[in-house]
MMTF fields as JSON, N, C-alpha, C and O atoms, coordinates in Angstrom:
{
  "mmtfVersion": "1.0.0",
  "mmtfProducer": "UNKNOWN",
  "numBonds": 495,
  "numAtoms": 496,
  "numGroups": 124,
  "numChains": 1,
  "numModels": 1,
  "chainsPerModel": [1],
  "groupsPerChain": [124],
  "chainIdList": ["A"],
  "bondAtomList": [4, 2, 8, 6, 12, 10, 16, 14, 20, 18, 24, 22, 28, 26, 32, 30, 36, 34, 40, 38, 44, 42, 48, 46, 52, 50, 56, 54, 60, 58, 64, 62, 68, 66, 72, 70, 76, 74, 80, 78, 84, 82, 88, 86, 92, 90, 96, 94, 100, 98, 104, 102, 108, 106, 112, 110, 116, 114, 120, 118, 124, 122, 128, 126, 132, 130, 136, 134, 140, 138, 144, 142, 148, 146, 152, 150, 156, 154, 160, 158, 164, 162, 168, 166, 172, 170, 176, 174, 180, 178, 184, 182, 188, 186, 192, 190, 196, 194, 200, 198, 204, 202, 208, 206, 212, 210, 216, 214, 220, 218, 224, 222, 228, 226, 232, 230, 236, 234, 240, 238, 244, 242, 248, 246, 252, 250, 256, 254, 260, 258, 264, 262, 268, 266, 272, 270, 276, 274, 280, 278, 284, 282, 288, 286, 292, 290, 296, 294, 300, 298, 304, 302, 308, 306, 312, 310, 316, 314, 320, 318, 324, 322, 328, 326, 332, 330, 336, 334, 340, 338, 344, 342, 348, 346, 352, 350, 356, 354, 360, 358, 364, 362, 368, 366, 372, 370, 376, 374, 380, 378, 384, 382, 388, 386, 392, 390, 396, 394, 400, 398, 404, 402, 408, 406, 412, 410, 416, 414, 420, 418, 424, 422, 428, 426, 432, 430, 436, 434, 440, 438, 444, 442, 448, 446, 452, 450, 456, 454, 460, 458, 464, 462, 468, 466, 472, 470, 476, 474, 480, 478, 484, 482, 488, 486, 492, 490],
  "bondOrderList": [1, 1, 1, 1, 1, 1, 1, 1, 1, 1, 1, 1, 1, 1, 1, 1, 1, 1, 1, 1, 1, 1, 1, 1, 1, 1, 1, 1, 1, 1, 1, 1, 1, 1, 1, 1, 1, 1, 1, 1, 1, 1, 1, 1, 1, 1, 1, 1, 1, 1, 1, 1, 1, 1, 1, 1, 1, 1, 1, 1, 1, 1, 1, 1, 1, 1, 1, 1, 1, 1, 1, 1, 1, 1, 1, 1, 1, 1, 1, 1, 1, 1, 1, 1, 1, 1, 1, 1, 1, 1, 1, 1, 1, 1, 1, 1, 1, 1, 1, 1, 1, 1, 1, 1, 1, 1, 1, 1, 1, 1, 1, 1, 1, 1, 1, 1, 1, 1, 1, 1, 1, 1, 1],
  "groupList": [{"groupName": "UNK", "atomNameList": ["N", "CA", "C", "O"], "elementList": ["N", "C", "C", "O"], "formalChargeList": [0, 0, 0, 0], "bondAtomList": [1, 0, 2, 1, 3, 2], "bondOrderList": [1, 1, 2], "singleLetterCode": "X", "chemCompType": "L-PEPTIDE LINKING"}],
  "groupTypeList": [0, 0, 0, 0, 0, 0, 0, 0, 0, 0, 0, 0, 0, 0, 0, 0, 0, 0, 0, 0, 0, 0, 0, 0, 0, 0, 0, 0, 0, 0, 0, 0, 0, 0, 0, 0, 0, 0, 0, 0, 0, 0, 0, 0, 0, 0, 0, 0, 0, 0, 0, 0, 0, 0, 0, 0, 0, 0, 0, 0, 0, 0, 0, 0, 0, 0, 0, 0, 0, 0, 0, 0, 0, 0, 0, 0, 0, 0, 0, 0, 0, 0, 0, 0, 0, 0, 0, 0, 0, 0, 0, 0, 0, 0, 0, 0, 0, 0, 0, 0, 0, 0, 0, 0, 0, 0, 0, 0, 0, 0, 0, 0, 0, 0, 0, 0, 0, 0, 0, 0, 0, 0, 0, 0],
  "groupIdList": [1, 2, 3, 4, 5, 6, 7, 8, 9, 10, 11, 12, 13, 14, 15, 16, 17, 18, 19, 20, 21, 22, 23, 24, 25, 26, 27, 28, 29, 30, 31, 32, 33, 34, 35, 36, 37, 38, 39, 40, 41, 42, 43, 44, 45, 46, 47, 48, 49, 50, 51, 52, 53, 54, 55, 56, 57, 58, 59, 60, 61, 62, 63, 64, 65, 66, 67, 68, 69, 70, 71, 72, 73, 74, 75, 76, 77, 78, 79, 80, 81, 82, 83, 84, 85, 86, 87, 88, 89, 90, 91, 92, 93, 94, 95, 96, 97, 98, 99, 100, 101, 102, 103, 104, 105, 106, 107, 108, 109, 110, 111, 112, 113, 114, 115, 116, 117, 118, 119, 120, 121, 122, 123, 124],
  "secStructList": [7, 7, 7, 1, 1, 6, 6, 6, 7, 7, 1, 7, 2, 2, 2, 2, 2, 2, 2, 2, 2, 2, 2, 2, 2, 2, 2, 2, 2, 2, 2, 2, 6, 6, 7, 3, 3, 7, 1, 1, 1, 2, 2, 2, 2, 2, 2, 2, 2, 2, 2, 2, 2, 2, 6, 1, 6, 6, 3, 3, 3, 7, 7, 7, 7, 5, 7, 6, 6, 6, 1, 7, 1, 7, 7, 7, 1, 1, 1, 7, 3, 3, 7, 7, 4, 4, 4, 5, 7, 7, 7, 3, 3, 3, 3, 3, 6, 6, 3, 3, 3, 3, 3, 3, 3, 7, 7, 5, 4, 4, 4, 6, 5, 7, 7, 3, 3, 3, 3, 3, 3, 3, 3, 7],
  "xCoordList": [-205.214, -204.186, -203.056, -202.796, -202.342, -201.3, -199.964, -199.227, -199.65, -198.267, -196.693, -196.571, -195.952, -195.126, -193.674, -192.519, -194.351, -192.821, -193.14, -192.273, -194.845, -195.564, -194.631, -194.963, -193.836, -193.003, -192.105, -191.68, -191.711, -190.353, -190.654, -189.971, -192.123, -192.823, -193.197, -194.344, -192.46, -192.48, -193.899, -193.423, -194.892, -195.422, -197.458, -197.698, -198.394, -199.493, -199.891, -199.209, -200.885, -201.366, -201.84, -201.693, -202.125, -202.151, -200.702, -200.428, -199.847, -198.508, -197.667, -197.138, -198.084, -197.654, -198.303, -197.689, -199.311, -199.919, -199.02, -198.163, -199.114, -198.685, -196.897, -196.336, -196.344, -194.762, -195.014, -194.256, -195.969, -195.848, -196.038, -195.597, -197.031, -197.445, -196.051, -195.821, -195.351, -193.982, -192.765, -191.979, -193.03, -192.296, -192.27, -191.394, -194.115, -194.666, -194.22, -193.506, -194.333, -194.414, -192.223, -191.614, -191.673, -190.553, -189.931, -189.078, -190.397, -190.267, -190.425, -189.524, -191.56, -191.81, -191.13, -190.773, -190.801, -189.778, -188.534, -188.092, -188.049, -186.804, -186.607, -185.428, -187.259, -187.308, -187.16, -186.198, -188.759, -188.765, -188.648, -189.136, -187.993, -187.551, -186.382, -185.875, -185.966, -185.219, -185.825, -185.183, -186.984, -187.308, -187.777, -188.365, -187.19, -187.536, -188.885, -189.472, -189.425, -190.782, -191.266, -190.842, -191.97, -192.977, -194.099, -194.568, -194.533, -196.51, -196.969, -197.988, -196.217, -196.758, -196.836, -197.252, -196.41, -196.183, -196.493, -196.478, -196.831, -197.664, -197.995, -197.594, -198.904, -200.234, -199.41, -199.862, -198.488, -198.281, -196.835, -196.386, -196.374, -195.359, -196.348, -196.554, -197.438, -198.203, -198.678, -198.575, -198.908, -199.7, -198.534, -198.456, -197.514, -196.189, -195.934, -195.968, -195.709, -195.968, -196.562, -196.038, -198.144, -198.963, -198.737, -198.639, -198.687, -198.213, -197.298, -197.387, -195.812, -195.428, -195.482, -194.68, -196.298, -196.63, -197.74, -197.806, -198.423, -199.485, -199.291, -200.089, -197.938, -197.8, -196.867, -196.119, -196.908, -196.484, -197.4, -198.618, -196.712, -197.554, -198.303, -197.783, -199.806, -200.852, -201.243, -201.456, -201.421, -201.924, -203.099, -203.439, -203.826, -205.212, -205.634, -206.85, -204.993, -205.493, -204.393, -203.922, -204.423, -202.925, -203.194, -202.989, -203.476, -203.699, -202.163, -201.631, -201.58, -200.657, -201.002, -201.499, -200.364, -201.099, -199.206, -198.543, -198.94, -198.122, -198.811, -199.447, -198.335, -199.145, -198.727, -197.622, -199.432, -199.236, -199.005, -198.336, -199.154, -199.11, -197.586, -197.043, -197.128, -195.916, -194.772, -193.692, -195.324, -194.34, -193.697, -194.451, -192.28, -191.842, -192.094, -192.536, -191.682, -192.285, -191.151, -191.418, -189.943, -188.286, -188.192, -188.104, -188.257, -188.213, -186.426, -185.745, -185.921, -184.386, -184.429, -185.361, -183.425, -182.863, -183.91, -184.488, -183.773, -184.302, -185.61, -185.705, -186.605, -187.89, -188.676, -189.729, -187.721, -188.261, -187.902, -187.063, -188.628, -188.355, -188.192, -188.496, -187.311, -187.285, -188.193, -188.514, -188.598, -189.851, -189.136, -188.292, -189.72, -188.922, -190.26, -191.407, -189.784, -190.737, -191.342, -191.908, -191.364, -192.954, -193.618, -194.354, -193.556, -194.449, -195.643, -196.623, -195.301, -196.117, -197.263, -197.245, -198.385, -199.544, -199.932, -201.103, -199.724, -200.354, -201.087, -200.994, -201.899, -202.644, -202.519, -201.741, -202.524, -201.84, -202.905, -202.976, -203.411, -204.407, -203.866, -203.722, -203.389, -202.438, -203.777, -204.444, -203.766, -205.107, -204.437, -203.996, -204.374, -202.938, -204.386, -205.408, -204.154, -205.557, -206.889, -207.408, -207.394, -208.402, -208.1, -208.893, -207.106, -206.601, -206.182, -205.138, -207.455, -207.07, -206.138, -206.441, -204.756, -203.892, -203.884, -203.221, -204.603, -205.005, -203.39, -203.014, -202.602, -201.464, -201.624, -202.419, -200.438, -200.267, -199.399, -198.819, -198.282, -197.913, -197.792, -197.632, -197.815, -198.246, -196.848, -195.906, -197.036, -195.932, -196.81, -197.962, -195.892, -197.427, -196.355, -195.257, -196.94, -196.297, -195.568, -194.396, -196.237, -195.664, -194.377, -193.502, -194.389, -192.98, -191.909, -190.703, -192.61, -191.802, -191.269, -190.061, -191.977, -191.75, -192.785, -194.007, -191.796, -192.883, -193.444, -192.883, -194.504, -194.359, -195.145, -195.989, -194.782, -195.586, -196.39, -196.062, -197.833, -198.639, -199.448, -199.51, -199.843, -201.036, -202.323, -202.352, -203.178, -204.541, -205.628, -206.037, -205.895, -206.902, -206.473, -205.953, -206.921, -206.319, -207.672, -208.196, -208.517, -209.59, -209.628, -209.047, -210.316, -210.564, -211.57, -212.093, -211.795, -212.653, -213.865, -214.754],
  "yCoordList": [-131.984, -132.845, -131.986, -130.912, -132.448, -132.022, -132.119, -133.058, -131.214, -131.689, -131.165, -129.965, -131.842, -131.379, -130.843, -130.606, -130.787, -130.48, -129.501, -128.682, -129.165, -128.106, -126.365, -125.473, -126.178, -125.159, -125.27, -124.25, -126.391, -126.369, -125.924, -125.356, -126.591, -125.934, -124.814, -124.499, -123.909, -122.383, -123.188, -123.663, -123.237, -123.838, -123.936, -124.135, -123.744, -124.222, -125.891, -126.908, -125.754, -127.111, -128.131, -129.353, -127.723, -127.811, -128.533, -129.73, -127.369, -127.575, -129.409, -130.503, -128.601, -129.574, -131.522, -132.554, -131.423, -132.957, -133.244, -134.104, -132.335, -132.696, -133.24, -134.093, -132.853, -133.093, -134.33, -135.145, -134.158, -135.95, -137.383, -138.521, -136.653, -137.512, -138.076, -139.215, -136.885, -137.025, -138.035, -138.924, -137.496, -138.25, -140.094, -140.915, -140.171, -141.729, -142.155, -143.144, -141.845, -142.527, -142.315, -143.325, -141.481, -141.653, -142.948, -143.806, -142.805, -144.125, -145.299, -145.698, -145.858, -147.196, -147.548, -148.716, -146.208, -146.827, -146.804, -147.948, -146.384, -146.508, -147.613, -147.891, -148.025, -149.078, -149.896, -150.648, -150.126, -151.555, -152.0, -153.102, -151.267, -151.767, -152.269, -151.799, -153.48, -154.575, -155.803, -156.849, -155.643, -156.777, -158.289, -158.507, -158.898, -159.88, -160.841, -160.82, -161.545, -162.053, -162.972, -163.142, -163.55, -164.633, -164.139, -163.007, -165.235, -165.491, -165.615, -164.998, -166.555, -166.826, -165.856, -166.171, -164.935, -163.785, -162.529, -161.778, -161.836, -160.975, -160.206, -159.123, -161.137, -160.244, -160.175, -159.436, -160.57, -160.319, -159.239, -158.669, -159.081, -157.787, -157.057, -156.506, -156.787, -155.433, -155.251, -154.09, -155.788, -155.703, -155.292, -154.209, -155.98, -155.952, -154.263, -153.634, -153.658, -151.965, -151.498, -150.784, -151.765, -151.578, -150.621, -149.428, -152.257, -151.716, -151.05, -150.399, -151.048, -150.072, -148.223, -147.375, -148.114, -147.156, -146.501, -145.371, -147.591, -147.085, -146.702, -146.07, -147.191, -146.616, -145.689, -145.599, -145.011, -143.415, -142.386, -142.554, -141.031, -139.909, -139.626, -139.792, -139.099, -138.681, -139.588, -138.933, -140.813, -141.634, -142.15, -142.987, -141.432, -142.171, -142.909, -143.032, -143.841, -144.727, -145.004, -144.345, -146.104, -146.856, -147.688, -148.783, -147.831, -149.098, -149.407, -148.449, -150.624, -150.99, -152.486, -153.605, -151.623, -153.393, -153.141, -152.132, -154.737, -154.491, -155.541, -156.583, -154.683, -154.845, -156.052, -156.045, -157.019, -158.057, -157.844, -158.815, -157.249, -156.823, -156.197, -156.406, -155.48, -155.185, -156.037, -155.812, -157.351, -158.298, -159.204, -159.789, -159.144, -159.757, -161.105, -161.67, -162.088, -163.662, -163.913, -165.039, -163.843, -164.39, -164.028, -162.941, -165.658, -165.207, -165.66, -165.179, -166.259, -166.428, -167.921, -168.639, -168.337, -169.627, -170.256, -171.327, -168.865, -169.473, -169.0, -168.93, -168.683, -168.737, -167.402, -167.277, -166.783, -164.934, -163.807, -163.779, -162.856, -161.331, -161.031, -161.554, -159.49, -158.452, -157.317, -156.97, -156.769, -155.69, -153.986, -153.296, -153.763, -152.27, -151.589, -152.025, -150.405, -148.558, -149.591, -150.537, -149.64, -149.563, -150.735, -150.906, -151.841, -152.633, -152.289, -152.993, -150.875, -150.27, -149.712, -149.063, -149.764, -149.136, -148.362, -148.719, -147.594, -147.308, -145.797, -144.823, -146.148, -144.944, -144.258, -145.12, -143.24, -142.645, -141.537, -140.493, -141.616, -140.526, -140.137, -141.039, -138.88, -137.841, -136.771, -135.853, -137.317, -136.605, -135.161, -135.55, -134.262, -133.267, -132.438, -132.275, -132.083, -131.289, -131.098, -132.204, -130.251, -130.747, -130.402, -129.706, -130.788, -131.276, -132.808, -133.413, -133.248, -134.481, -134.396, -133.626, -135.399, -135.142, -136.867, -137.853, -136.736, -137.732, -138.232, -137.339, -139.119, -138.988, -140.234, -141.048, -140.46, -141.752, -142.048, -141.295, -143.348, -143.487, -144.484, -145.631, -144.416, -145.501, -145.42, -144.644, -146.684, -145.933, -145.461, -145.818, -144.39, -143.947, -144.391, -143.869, -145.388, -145.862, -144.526, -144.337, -143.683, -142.608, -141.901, -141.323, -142.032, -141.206, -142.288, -142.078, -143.713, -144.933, -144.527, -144.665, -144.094, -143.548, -143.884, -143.808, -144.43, -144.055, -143.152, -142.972, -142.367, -141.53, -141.125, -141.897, -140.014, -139.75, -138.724, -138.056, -138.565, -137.615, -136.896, -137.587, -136.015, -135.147, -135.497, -135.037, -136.248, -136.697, -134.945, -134.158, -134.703, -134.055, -133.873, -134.684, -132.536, -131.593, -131.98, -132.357, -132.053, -131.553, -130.7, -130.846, -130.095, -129.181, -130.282, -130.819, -130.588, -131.079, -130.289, -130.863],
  "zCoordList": [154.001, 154.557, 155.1, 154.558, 156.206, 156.736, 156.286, 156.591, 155.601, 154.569, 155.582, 155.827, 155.926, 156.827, 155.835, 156.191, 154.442, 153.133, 152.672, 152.368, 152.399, 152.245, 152.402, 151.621, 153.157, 153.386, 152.427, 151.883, 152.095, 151.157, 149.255, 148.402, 149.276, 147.897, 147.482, 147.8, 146.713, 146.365, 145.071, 144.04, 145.179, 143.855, 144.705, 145.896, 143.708, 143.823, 144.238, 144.107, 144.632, 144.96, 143.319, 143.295, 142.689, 141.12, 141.092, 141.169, 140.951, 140.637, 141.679, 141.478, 142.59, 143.634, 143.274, 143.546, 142.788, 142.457, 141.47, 141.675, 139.856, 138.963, 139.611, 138.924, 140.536, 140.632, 141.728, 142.256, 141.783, 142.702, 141.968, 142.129, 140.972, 139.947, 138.853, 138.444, 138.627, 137.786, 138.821, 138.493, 139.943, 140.984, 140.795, 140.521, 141.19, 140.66, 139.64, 139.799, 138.719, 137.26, 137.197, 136.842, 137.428, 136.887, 138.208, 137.986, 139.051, 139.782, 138.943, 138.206, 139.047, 138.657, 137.37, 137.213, 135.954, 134.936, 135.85, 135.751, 136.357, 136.471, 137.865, 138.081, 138.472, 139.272, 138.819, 138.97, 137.564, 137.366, 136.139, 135.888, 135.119, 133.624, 134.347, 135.366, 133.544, 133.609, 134.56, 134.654, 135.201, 136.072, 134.955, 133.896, 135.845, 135.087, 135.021, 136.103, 134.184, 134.063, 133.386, 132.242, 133.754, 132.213, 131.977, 132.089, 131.594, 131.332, 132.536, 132.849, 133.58, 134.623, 136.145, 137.26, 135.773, 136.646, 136.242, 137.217, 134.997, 134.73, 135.94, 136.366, 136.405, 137.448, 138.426, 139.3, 138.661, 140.217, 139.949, 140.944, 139.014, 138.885, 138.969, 140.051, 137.631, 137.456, 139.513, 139.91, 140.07, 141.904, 142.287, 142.868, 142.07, 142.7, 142.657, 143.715, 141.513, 140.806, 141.546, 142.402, 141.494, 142.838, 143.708, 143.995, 144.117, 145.881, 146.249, 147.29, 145.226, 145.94, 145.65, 146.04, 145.12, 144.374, 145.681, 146.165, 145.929, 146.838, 148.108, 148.799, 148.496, 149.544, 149.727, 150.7, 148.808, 148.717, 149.037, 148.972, 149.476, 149.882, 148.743, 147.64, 148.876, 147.914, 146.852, 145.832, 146.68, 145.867, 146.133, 146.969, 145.15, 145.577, 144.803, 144.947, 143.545, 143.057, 141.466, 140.54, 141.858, 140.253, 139.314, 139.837, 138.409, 137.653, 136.794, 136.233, 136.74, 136.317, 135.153, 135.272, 134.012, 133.068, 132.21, 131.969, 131.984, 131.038, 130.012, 130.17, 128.734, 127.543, 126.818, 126.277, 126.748, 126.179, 124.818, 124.463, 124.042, 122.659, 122.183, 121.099, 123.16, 123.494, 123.352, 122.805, 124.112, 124.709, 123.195, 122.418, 123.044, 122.576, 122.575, 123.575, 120.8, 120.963, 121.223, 121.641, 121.362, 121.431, 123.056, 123.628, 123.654, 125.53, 125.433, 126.338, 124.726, 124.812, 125.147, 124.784, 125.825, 126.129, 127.514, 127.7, 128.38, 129.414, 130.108, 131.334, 129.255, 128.784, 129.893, 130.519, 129.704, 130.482, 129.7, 128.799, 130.132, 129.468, 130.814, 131.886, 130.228, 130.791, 130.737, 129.601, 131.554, 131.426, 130.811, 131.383, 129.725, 129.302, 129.123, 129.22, 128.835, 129.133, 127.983, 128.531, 126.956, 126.369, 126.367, 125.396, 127.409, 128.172, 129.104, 129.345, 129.64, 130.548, 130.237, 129.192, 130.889, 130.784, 131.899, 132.034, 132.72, 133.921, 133.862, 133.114, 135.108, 135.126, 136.098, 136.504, 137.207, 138.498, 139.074, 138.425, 139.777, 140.439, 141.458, 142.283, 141.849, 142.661, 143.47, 142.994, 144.691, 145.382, 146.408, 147.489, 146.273, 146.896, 147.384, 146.718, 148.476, 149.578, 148.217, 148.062, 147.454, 146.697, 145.348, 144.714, 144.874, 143.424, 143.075, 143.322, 142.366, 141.696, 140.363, 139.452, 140.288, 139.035, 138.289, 138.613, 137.527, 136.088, 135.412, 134.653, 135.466, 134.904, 134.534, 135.005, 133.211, 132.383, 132.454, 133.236, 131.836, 131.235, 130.003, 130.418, 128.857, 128.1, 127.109, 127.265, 125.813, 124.894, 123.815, 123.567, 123.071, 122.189, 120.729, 120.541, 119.868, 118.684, 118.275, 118.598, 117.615, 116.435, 117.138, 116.493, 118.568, 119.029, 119.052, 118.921, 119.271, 119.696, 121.152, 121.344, 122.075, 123.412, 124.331, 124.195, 125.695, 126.503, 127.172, 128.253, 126.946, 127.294, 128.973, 129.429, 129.649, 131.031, 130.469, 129.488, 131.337, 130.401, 131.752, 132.769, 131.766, 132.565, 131.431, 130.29, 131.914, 130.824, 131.404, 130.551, 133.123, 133.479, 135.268, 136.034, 135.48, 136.841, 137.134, 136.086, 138.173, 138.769, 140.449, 141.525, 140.07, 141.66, 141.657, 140.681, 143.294, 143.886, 144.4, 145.029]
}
């Protein structure tokens, strides 16, 4: 691929996925914790995540779930939540000329965090 920023990266192509991948994922928490939601909209925030995720440079593939298990039973007065970091489940595939970058983010109980993760690098 034709990278026209490519000059500005003192860094490997390795290197370079993993910081696009960190790019993605610190996006979507910090975008979209606090959005608001029900039962009845679920699916269309997690698409909503999506899409705009997908149409960023080097993404070749997103899965977005927020975790029902997660979700608080107290919706308040006026029968919505707010979406926070350890609602999130996503998964992030970072395709950078032939390095695939495997990234997470989930919450992992024992830290009580959500955390962003590198799962697997592949050369193509």
């Amino acid at each position: 691929m034709d990278d026209p920023a490519k000059k500005y990266f003192n860094c490997n192509d390795k290197e370079r996925a993993v910081f696009e991948a960190g790019i993605k994922l610190g996006t979507i928490y910090h975008q979209f914790v606090g959005t608001p939601f029900n039962s009845s909209n679920i699916t269309v925030l997690e698409k909503a995540i999506e899409e705009s995720v997908k149409v960023q440079p080097f993404v070749k593939g997103i899965k977005v779930r927020i975790n029902a298990e997660r979700i608080k039973k107290g919706k308040g007065l006026y029968k919505y939540l707010t979406l926070t970091g350890d609602m999130l489940d996503v998964d992030l595939v970072i395709e950078y000329n032939n390095i695939e970058a495997y990234c997470s983010m989930k919450y992992i109980e024992e830290m009580n965090y959500p955390l962003m993760f590198i799962r697997e690098i592949r050369v193509k």
